[in-house]
C-alpha positions in Angstrom: 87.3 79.1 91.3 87.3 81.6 94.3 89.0 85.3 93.5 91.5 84.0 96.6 92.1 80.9 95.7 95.6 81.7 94.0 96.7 83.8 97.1 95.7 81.1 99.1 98.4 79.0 96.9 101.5 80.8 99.0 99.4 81.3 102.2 101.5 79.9 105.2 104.8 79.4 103.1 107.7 81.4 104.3 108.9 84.1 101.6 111.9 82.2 100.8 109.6 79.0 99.4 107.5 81.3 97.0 108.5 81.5 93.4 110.7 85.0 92.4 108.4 84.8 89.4 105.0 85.5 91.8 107.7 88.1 93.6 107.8 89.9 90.4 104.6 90.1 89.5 103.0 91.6 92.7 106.0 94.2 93.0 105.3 95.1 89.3 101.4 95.7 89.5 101.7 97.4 93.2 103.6 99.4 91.5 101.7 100.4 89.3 98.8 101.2 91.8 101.2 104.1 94.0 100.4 107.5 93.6 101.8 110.3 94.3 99.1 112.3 95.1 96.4 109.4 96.5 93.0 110.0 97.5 93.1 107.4 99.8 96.3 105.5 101.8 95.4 101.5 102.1 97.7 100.8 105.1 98.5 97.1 106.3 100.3 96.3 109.5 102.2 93.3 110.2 104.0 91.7 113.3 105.9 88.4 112.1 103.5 88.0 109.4 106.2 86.5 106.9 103.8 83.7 106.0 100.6 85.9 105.0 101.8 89.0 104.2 102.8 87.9 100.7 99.7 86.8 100.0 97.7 90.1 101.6 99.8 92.2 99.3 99.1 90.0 96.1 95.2 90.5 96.6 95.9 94.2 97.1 98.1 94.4 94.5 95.4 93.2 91.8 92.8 95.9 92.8 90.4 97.3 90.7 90.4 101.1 91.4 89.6 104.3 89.3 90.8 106.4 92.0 94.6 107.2 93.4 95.8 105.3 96.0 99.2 104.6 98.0 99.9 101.5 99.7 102.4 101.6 103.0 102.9 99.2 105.7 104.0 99.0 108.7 106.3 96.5 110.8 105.8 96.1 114.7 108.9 95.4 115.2 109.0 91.7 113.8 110.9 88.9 114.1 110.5 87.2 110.6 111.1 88.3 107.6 107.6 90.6 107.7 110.2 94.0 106.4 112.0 91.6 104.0 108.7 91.3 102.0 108.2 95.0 102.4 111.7 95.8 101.2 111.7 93.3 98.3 108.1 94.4 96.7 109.3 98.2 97.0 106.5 99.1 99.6 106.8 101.8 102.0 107.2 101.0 105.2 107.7 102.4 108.7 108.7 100.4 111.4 106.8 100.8 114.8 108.5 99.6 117.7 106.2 99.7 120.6 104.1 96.6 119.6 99.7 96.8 120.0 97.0 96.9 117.1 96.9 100.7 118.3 100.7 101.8 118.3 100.5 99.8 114.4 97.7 101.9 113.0 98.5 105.2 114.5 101.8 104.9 113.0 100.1 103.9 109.7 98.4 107.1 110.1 100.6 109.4 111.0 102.4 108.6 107.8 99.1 109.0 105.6 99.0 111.2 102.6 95.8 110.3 101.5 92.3 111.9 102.3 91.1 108.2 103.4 92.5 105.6 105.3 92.2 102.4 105.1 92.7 99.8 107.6 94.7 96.3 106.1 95.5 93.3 108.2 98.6 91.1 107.0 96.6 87.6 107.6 93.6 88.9 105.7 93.0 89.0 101.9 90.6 91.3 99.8 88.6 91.2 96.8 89.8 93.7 93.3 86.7 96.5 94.2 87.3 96.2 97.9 89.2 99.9 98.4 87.2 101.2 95.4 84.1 100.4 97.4 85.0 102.1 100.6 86.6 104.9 99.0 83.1 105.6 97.0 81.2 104.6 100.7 83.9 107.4 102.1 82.8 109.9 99.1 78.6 109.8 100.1 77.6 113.0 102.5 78.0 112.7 106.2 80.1 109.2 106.1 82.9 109.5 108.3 84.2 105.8 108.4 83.1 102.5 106.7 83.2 99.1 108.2 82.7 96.2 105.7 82.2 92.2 106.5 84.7 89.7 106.2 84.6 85.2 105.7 86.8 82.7 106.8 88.1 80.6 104.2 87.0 76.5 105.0 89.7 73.8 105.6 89.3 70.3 106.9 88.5 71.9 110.4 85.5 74.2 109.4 83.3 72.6 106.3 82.1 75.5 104.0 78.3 75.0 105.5 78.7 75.8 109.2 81.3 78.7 108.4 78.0 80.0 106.1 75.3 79.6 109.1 78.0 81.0 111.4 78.7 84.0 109.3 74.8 85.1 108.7 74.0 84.7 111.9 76.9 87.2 113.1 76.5 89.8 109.8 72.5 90.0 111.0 73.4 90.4 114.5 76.1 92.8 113.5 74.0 94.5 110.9 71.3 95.0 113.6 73.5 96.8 116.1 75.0 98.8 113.4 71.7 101.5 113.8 72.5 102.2 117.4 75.7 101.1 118.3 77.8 100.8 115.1 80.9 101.1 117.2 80.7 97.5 118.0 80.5 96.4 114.5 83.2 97.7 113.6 86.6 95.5 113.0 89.6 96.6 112.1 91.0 94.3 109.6 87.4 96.2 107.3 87.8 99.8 108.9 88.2 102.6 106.7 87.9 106.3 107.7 88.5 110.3 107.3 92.4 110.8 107.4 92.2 114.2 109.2 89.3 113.7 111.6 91.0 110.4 112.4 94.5 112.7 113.0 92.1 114.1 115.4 90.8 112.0 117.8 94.0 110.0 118.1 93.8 106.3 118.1 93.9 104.4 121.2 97.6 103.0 122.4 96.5 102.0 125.7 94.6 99.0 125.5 95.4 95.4 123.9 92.3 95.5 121.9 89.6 97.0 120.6 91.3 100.3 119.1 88.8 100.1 116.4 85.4 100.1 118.2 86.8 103.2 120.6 87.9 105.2 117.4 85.1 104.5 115.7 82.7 105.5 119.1 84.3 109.3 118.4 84.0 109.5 115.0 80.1 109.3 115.4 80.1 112.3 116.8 81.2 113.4 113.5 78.7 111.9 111.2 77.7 108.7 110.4 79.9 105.2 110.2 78.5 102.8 107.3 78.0 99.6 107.4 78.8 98.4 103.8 77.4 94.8 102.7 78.0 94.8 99.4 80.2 91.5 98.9 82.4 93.5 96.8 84.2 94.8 100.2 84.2 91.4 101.8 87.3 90.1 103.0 88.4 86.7 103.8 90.7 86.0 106.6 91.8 83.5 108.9 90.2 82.0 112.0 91.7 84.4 114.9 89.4 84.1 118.0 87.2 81.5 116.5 90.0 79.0 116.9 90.8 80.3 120.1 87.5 79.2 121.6 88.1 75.7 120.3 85.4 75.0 117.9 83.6 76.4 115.1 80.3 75.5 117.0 81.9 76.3 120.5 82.6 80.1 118.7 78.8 80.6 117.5 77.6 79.1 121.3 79.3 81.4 123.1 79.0 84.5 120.8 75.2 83.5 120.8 74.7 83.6 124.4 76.5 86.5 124.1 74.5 88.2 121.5 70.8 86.5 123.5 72.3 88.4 127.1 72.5 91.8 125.6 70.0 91.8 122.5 67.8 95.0 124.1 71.0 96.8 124.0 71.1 96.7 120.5 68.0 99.5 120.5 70.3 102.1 122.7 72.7 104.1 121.5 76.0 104.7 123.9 78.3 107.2 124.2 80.8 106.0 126.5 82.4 102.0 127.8 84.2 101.4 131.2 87.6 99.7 130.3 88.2 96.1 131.5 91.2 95.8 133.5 92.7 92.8 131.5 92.9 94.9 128.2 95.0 97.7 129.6 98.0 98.0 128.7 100.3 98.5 132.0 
């Protein structure tokens, strides 16, 4: 059996279908987890994420960690019962009004009290060493942020084969342009980083996307962003912009053509991107 598979059990249900028994159990062991005095603030934000938020927060909620941690979330204003789940597990939570990715995590931030931070998306579940794993990737000299890989779990729509091809191809690409440009290998849903410096630089409210890469491009200048690997921080999520393109093979063609267009760029380091017009915010 998969470490996810039992999350994956109450994935897509809405909170008020889900045993009171599972309810209990992930508010007694998160819990157990809070500190008071964390080294490190795991922080998940949510916009009408009532049917995977559960399910994020039972995979957190079993991690395997020797350090202190905190958990807090924060709701973007939702519609569903996203603060319900919050309320009923006894977990933290702020609620952000202007809605964006950005706006989300720099309220998740500002709310910190740990040394670390750590990036959580709602839809997205994590293995038990995961924050243990960037918080020791965080510790090394010189690492100012961390940026692990993530899966997709396979359904009738995506056979457990091609999602494997699709994913090695993209971690080798993204591996590859992690030496010059690890900016653009960096995803928020697997983004941890330095609390303070992080305080610092500010993250990005103006744009719909991409809040992650532009944070991460200034916290270079600080030291060094790892790449991590090791399939103890890899995530598993849903299908997001794959799905949007269509197909599983439609997704890999265009991201390959992509990749093909601008593979000598992956040998240059850059400082600085021109915004698109279609991802500011006006």
């Amino acid at each position: 059996m998969k470490w996810y598979t039992k999350y994956l059990s109450i994935y897509e249900k809405a909170f008020n279908t889900v045993s009171p028994i599972i309810v209990d159990e992930i508010k007694e062991k998160i819990s157990r987890l809070q500190s008071t005095n964390p080294l490190a603030t795991v922080s998940i934000i949510a916009y009408n994420e009532e049917k995977h938020l559960l399910s994020c927060l039972w995979s957190l909620s079993e991690a395997q960690c020797k350090y202190p941690i905190e958990i807090i979330g924060v709701d973007n204003d939702s519609k569903d019962k996203t603060a319900d789940i919050f309320r009923s597990l006894d977990v933290p939570y702020y609620t952000e009004k202007q809605h964006s990715c950005g706006f989300a995590r720099s309220c998740g931030l500002a709310h910190a009290k740990g040394k670390y931070h750590i990036n959580i998306d709602a839809d997205t579940l994590y293995p038990p060493h995961y924050i243990e794993t960037m918080i020791e990737t965080l510790n090394k000299d010189n690492i100012v942020a961390a940026s692990s890989l993530w899966s997709y779990f396979p359904d009738k729509e995506h056979p457990e084969i091609g999602l494997k091809l699709y994913e090695l191809t993209r971690d080798i690409y993204l591996f590859l342009q992690s030496f010059k440009r690890p900016e653009l290998s960096v995803r928020g849903l697997v983004f941890a980083y330095h609390t303070e410096l992080a305080r610092k630089i500010g993250i990005r409210t103006d744009i719909i996307r991409g809040e992650d890469g532009s944070l991460a491009l200034e916290l270079k200048k600080y030291g060094k962003i790892k790449f991590v690997r090791n399939r103890k921080a890899r995530a598993i999520t849903g299908y997001g912009t794959v799905s949007a393109d269509g197909s599983l093979f439609n997704s890999f063609k265009k991201r390959a053509i992509k990749g093909i267009k601008h593979f000598t760029s992956l040998f240059y380091s850059k400082n600085k991107y021109e915004d698109e017009d279609s991802n500011l915010i006006k």
